[in-house]
N, C-alpha and C positions, 0 to 999 in steps of 0.2 A: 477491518474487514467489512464490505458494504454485503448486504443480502438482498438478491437481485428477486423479486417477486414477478411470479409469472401476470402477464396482460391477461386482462380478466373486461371483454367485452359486454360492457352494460349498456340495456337497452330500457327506454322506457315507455310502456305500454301503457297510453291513453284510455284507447276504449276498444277490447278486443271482443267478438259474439259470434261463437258458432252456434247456430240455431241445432234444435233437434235433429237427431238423423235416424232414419227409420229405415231398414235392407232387409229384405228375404234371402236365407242361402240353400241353395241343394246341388246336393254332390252327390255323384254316381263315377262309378267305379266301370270303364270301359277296357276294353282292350288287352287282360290278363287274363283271358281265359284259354290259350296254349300253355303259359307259363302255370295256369293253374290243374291242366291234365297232364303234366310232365310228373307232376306228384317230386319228394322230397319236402326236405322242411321249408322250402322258397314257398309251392305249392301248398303244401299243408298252411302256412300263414294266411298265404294269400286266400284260399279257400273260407276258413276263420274269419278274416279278417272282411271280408265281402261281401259276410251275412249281415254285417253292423257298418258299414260302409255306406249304404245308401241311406241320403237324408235329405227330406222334401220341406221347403217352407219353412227353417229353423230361422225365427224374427226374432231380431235383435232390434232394440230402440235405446238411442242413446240421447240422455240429457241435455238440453243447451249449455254451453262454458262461457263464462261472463270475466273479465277483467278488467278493472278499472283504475286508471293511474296508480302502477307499480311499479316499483323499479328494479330489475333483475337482469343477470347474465342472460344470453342467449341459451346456453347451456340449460338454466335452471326454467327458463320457458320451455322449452322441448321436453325437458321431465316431468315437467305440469300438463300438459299436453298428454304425453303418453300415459300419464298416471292416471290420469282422469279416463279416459276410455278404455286402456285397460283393464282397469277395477269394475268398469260396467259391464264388459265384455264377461270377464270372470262371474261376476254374479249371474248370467242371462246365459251360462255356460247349460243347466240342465235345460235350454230348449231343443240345444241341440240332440241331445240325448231324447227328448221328447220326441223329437221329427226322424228318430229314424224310421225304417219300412220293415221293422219288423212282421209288426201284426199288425201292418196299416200305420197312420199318421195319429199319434192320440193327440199331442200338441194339437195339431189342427183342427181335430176333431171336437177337441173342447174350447179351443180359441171361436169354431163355427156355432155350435151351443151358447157359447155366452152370448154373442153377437145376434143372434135370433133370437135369445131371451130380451135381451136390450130393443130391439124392433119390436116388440110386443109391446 
């Protein structure tokens, strides 16, 4: 009885470098405010959900990725890839929380502080 092993596509990466990437996000919450004076539990969310909704200026900065002569599936490249910016993403998750419009921007507000300190 032969055991037939699945193809398993290897690739091998020389010299791979994604430099730093640095993004601003803000999101704002348009266009549910019918659905949010209809009232019920749609409305009641969205209502809730609205005050913590808006977020100004949430910076994320992610790492350069460097590879150099290795030999791997396609497959296991892609999960190197996603794992690495995901894992940065997940750490840099409280600026989000930082940048919402609660009671103003503090994220910002302290990122603008440092930066004026730093100019001194």
């Amino acid at each position: 009885m032969e055991l037939k092993h699945p193809k398993v596509n290897k690739i091998f990466v020389n010299s791979l470098k994604i430099s730093a990437i640095k993004f601003f996000m803000t999101l704002r919450i348009r266009g549910i405010e019918q659905t949010m004076r209809k009232g019920g539990p749609m409305g009641f969310l969205l209502n809730l959900g609205s005050n913590f909704a808006d977020i100004s200026d949430a910076e994320f900065s992610f790492t350069d990725l460097e590879m150099a002569k290795q030999q791997m599936s396609d497959a296991r490249l892609t999960e190197n890839l996603i794992n690495h910016f995901k894992g940065e993403a997940i750490q840099q998750f409280y600026q989000v929380l930082g940048s919402q419009d609660i009671i103003g921007n503090p994220s910002n507000f302290l990122t603008n502080i440092t930066q004026g300190a730093e100019d001194l």
